[in-house]
C-alpha positions as CSV (number, residue, x, y, z in Angstrom):
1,X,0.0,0.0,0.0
2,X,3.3,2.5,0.9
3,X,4.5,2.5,-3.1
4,X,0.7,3.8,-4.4
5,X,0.6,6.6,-1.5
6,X,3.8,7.4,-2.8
7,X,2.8,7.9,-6.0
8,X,0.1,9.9,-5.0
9,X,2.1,12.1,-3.4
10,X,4.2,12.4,-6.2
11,X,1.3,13.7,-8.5
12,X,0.0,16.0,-5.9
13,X,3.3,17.6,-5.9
14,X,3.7,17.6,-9.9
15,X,0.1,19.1,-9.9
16,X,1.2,21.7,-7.7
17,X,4.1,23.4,-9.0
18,X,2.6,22.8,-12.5
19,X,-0.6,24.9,-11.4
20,X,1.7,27.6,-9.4
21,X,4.2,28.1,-12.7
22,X,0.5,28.8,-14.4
23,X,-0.7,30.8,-12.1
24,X,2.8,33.0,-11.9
25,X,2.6,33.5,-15.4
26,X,-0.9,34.9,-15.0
27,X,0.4,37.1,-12.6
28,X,3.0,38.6,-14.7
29,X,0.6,39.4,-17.3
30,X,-2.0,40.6,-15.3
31,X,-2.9,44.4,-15.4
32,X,-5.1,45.9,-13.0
33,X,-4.7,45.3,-9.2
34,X,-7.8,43.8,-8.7
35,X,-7.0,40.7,-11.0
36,X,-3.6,41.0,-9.6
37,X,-5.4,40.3,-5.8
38,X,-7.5,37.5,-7.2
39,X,-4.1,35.7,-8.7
40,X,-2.4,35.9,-5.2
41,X,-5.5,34.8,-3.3
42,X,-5.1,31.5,-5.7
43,X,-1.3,31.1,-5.5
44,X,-1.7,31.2,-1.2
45,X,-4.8,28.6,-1.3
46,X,-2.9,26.4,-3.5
47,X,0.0,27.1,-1.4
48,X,-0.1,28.7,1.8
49,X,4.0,28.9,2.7
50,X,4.5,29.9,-1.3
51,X,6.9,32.9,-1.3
52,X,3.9,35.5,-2.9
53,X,4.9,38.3,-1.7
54,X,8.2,38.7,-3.1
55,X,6.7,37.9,-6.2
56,X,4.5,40.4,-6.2
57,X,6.8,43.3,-4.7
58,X,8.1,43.6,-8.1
59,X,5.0,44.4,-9.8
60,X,3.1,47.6,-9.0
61,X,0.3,48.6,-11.5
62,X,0.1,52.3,-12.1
């Protein structure tokens, strides 16, 4: 039963960062602040300990 949890965990983990490298691209292409907010509400509820806010220090929309 250990090797399928394993694998499970594997593909939660593939999932993951495959989702977060989406959602970071969103972000740098996103214009307004408000769609901005919504991106890093997503990145923290797919993961909460994800460095966001150094991400997003970098962008400020005028």
């Amino acid at each position: 039963m250990a090797p399928l949890q394993r694998m499970n965990e594997l593909r939660r983990r593939r999932k993951r960062r495959a989702k977060l490298l989406k959602l970071r691209a969103r972000l740098a292409k996103a214009k307004n602040q408000d769609e901005i907010q919504k991106l890093i509400q997503k990145l923290k509820r797919v993961s909460p300990f994800y460095p966001v806010q150094r991400i997003a220090q970098g962008r400020s929309v005028d």
